[in-house]
C-alpha positions as CSV (number, residue, x, y, z in Angstrom):
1,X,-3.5,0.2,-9.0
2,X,-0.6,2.1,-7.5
3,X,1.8,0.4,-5.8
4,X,5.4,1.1,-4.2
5,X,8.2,-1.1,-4.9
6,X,10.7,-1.5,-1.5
7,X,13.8,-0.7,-2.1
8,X,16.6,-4.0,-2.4
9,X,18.0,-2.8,1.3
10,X,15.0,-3.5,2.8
11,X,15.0,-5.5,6.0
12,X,11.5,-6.9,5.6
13,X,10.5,-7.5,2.3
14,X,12.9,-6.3,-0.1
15,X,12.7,-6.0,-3.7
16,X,9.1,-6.1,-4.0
17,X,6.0,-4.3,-4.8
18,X,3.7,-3.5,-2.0
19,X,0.7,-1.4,-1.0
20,X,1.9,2.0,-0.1
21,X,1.0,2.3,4.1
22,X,3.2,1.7,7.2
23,X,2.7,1.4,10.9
24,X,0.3,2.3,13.1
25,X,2.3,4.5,16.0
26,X,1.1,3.8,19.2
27,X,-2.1,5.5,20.4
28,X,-3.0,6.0,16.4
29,X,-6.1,4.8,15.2
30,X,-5.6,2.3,11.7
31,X,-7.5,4.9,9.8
32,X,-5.5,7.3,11.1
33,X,-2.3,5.7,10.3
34,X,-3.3,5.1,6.8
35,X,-3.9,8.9,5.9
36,X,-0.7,10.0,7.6
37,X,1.4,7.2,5.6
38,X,-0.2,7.8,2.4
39,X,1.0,11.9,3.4
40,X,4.5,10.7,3.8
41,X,4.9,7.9,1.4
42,X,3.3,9.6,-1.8
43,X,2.7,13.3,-0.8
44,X,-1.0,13.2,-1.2
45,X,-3.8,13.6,1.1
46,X,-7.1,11.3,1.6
47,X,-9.8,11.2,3.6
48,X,-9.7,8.8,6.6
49,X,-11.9,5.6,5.5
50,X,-15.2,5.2,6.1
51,X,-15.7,1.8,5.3
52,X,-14.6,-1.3,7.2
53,X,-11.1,-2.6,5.3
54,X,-11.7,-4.6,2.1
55,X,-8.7,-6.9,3.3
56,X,-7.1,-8.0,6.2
57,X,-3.9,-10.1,6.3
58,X,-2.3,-11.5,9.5
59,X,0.4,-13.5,10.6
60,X,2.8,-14.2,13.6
61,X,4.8,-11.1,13.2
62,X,2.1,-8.3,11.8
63,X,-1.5,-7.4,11.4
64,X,-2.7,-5.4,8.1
65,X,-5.5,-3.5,7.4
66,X,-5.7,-3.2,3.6
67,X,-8.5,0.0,2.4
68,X,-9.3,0.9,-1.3
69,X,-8.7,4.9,-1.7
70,X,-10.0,5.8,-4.8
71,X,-10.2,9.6,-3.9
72,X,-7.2,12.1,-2.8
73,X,-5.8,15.4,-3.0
74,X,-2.6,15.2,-4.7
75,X,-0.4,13.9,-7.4
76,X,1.4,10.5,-6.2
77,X,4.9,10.7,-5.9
78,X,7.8,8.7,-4.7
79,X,7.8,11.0,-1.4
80,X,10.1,8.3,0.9
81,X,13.1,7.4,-1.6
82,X,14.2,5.8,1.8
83,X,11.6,3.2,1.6
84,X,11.1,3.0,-2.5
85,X,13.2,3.0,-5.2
86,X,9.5,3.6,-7.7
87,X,6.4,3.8,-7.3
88,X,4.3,2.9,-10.3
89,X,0.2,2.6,-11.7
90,X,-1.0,-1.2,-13.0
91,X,-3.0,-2.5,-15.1
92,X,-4.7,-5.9,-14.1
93,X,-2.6,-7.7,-16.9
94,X,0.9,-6.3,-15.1
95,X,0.1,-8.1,-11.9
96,X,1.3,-11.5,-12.9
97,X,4.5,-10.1,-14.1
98,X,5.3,-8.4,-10.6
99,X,7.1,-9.5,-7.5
100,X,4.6,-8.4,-5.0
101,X,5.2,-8.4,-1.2
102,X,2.2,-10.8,-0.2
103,X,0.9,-14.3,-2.1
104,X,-3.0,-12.6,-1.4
105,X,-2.0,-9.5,-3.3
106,X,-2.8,-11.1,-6.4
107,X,-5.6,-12.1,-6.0
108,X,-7.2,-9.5,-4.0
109,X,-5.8,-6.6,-6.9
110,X,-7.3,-8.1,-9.5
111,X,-10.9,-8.8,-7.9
112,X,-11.0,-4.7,-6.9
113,X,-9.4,-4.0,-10.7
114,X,-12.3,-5.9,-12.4
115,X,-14.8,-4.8,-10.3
């Protein structure tokens, strides 16, 4: 699993690991969105989904869309040093050890990992 930890200057959840992904700009379709972050967060270019997501989380302040991409174009790198400080490949046995950005993450990782 390849997640992106948030740099400790964060306003919204610093000092974490998180899914790599952002904001959907307005008029942008979530799919969309997704294959435009992953361009400017890691470098790397994916397919838009054609699956529903496998996750959704929301809450007061945000709505997310989680998507497993298992194919790309591309070797992953820290492309937005603004937003990460690393970004870094799991196994399921690291996941415990980690600060991640959501209590579902854990849980929803490790059933995808195993699967």
């Amino acid at each position: 699993m390849l997640l992106c930890h948030r740099s400790a200057g964060r306003r919204w959840y610093p000092d974490v690991w998180d899914l790599p992904g952002g904001h959907v700009e307005e008029g942008e379709d979530p799919k969309e969105s997704l294959v435009r972050e992953l361009r400017e967060e890691l470098g790397i270019t994916a397919s838009e989904p054609s699956s529903p997501p496998m996750h959704e989380i929301r809450t007061a302040t945000f709505d997310m869309q989680i998507w497993l991409i298992d194919r790309w174009t591309g070797t992953p790198v820290n492309a937005a040093p603004d937003e990460h400080d690393a970004v870094a490949w799991f196994e399921t046995s690291d996941l415990d050890s980690l600060r991640l950005a959501h209590e579902s993450y854990l849980s929803m990782l490790t059933a995808v990992l195993v699967t």
